[in-house]
Each structure stands twice: as C-alpha cells, then as structure tokens.
C-alpha positions as CSV (number, residue, x, y, z in Angstrom):
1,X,27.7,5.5,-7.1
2,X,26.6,2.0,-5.7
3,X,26.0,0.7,-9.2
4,X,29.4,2.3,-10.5
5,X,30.9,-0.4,-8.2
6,X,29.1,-2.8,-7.7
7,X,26.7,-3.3,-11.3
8,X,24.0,-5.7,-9.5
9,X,23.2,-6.5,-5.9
10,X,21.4,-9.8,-4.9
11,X,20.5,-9.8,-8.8
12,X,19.5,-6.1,-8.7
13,X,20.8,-3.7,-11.0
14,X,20.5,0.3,-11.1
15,X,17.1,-0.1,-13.8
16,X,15.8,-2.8,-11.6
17,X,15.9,-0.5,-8.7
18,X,14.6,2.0,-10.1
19,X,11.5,0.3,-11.6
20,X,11.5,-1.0,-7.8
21,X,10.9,2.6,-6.5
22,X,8.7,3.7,-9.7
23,X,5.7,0.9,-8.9
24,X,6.3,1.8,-5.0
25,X,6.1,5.5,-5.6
26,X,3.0,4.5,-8.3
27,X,1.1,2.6,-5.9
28,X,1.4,5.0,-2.9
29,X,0.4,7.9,-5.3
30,X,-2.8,6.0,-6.5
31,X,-3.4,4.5,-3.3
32,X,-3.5,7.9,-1.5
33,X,-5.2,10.0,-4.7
34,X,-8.7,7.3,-4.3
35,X,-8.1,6.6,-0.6
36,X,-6.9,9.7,1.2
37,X,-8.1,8.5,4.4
38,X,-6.4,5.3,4.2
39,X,-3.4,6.3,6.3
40,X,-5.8,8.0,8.7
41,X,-8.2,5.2,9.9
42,X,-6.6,4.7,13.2
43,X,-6.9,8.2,14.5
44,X,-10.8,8.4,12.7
45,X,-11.7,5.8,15.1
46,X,-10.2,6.7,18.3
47,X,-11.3,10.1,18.2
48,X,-14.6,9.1,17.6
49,X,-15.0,10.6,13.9
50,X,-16.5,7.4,12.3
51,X,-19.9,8.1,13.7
52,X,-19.9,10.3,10.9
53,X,-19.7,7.9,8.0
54,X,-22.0,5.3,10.2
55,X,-24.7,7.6,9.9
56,X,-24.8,7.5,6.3
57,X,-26.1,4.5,4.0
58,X,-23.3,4.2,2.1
59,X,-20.2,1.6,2.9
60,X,-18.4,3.1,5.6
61,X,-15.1,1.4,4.9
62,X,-15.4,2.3,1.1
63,X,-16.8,5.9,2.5
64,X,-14.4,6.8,5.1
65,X,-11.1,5.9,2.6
66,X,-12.3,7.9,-0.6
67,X,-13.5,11.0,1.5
68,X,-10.1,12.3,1.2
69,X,-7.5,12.7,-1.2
70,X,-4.1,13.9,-0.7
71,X,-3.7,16.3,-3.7
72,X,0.5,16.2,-3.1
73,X,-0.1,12.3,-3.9
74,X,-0.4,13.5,-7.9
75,X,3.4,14.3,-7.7
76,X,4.0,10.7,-6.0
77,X,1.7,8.9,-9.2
78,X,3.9,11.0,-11.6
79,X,6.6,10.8,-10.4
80,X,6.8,6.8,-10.4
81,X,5.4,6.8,-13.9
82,X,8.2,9.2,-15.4
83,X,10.5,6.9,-13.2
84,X,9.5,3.5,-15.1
85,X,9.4,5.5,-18.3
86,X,13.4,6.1,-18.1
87,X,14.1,2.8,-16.6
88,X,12.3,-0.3,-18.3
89,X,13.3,-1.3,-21.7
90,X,10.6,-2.0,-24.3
91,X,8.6,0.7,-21.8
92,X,5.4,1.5,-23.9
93,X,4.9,-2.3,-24.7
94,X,5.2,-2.6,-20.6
95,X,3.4,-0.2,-20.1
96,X,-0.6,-1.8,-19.1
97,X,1.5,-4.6,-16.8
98,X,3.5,-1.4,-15.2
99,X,-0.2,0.0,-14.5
100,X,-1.6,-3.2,-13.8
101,X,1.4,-4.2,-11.0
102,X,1.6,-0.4,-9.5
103,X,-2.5,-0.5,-9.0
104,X,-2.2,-4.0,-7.1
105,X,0.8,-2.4,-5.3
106,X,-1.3,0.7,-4.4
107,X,-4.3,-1.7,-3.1
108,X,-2.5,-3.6,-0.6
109,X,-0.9,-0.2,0.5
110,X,-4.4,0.9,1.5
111,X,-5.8,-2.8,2.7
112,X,-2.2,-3.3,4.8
113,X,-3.3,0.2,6.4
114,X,-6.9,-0.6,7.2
115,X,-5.8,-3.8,8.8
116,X,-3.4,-1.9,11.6
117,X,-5.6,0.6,11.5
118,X,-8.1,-1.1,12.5
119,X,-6.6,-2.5,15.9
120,X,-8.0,1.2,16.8
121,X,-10.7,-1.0,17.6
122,X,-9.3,-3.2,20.1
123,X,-6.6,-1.0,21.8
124,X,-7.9,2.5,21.8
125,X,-5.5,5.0,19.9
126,X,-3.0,2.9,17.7
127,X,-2.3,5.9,15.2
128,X,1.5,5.9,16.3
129,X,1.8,1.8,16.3
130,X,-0.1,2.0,12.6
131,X,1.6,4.8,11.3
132,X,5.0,3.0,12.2
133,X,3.7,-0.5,10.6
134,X,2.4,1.9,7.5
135,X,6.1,3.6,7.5
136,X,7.6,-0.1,7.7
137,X,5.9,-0.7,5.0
138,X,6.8,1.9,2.6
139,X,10.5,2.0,3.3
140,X,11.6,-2.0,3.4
141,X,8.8,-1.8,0.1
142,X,11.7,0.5,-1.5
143,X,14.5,-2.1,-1.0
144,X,14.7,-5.7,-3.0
145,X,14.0,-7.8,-0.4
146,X,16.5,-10.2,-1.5
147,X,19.3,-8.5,0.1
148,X,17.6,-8.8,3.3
149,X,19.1,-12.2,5.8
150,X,16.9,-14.9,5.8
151,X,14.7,-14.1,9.1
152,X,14.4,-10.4,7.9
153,X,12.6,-12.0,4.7
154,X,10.3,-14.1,6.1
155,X,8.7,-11.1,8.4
156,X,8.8,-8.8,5.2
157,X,7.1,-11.7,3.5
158,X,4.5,-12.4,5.7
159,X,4.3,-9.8,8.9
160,X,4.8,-6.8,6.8
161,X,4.2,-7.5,3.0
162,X,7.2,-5.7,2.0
163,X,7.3,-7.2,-1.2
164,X,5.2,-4.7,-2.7
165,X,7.9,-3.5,-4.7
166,X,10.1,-6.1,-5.1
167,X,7.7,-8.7,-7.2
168,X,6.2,-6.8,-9.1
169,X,9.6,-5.1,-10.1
170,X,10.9,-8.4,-11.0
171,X,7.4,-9.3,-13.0
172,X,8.4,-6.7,-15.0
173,X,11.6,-7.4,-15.9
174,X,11.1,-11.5,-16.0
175,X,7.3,-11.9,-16.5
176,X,5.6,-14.9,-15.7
177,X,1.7,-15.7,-15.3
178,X,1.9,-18.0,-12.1
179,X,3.5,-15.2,-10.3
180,X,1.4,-12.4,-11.5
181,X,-1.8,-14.8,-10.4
182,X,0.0,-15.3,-7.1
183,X,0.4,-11.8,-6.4
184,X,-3.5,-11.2,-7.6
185,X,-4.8,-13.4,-5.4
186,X,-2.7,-12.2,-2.3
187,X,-4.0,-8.9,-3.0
188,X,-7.9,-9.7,-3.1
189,X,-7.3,-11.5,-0.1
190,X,-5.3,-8.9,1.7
191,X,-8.4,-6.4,0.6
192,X,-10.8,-9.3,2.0
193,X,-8.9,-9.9,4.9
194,X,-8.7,-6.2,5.8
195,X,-12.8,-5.9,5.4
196,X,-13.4,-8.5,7.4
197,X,-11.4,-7.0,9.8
198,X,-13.0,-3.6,10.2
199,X,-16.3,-5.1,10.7
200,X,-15.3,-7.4,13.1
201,X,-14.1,-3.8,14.5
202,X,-17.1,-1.8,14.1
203,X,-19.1,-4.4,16.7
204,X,-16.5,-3.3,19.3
205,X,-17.1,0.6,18.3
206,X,-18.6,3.4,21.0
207,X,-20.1,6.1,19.4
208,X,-17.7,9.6,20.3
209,X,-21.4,11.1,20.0
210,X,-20.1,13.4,16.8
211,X,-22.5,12.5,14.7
212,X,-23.1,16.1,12.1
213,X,-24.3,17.4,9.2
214,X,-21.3,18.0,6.7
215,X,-22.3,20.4,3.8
C-alpha cells in the first residue's frame, strides 16, 4: 500500500525492499542453521555452561556456536531465497552475489552477537542487554537506512551495524567492486574483532564447576 503511493522512498522501491528483507531473512537463517548458539552466548557464560566446551580440545568459540542449530531457521534461509527469487530482475545470473552478500550478512549477525555477548564476561548476566542489541540489530537491518536522520545513521553505521541489509541490497541492484571489498573487509574484521574479544573474556572467566560428560 506504501509503494501504491509513494513508488520509492529515500531511493527505495517495493523490489529493493524486498531484496532488503530477502538477504536479512537469508543471513539470519544461515547464521542460526551453522551457529545455533550464536544468540545464546551471553546466557552460556553467566550460567556457567562454557566449562563444558573449555574442557574439550576443540575451539571453544567455533564449538560453543555450531553446537546448536535452530531447525525453525530452515524456514528463515528459504524464505529469504524465494523472496529474492520474486524480487531481483536478471535473478539466476544474481544469484552467486545474492549467496555471496546473504552469507557475509549472516557472518556479522553471529560476530555482532558474540561481541555483546561477550560483555557476559565483564558484567555478569548481559543476556537481556545482548538480546536487545541482537533484536536492534535485526529490526533497523530490515529498514534502508537511508530514511533514517542523520544521527540515527551514524549509530546504525557504526554502534549497531545496521547496514546489514541495506548494502548489500543496494550491491545487488547497483553492483560495484570497491563496495563489495568494503563490505568484505568490514566483515572479517567484525569476525576478528569479535574473537579477539571472547578471549580477552575467557581470562576474566570463573569456572560454574559444570564441567560433564555429554553423550
């Protein structure tokens, strides 16, 4: 009904949007098929549960996010594929850059949530403070962050990367390379950055004594 009226916003148009909420939808699927846990690292650490995956020889932080996986997640991955299939023009031949964007999109989704997460660390039980920042994320990541004022941008470019859906939407429909490099290096070093972070963590972590055997 918007678009009946008003045929772009801010540059926007109904397909734009929509290609806007199919790499969001895309990337939170993927993100939460391979890294179940990724929404949950707060509450692992406060109550104590990461002993479990400090016990073992494998990477915690790699361990602890793939050891779940949020079967419901499927419909969200499908969903935003069927999504870009009706919207984008020329859509098979965009196809590998939709996948490309939407996996990049789904990997700082899962480092923006290890790095709030992570302040589990510092100030005991921050699951409600990083599930907000997480929910922040996710709904200001399904709104072109162009129509946003000025001061509003800069905090969804920089506090809260909001922009998750917004550029690479707009890759899609106006591709160009420096952007996409841009975006790929923001990405490894919001993965980098979040790393970093949980081991800085894990010096500051006491033990909740739960160490078990898991069959």
């Amino acid at each position: 009904m918007l678009f009946n009226r008003l045929p772009t916003l801010q540059g926007w148009d109904l397909a734009g949007v929509m290609r806007l909420y199919g790499i969001v939808a895309f990337g939170f699927g993927a993100a939460t098929v391979v890294c179940g846990n990724a929404f949950l690292v707060a509450r692992v650490i406060a109550s104590g549960n990461l002993d479990y995956y400090l016990a073992l020889p494998a990477d915690p932080l790699v361990h602890l996010l793939v050891s779940r996986m949020s079967l419901s997640a499927w419909g969200d991955l499908l969903f935003g594929l069927a999504v870009f299939l009706v919207a984008a023009p020329g859509r098979w031949a965009s196809l590998p850059l939709f996948l490309l964007l939407g996996l990049l999109a789904g990997v700082i989704l899962v480092a923006f949530s290890v790095l709030v997460g992570s302040l589990a660390f510092w100030v005991g039980n921050a699951d409600q403070l990083a599930a907000q920042a997480i929910n922040a994320l996710i709904t200001f990541g399904l709104y072109p962050v162009e129509i946003f004022p000025g001061v509003v941008r800069l905090l969804l470019y920089t506090l809260i990367p909001a922009f998750v859906g917004s550029i690479p939407a707009g890759l899609l429909s106006d591709f160009d390379w420096g952007r996409l490099a841009a975006l790929v290096a923001f990405t490894a070093g919001i993965a980098l950055a979040a790393r970093i972070v949980f081991r800085w963590g894990l010096l500051r972590y006491e033990s909740g004594n739960l160490v078990m055997v898991r069959g």
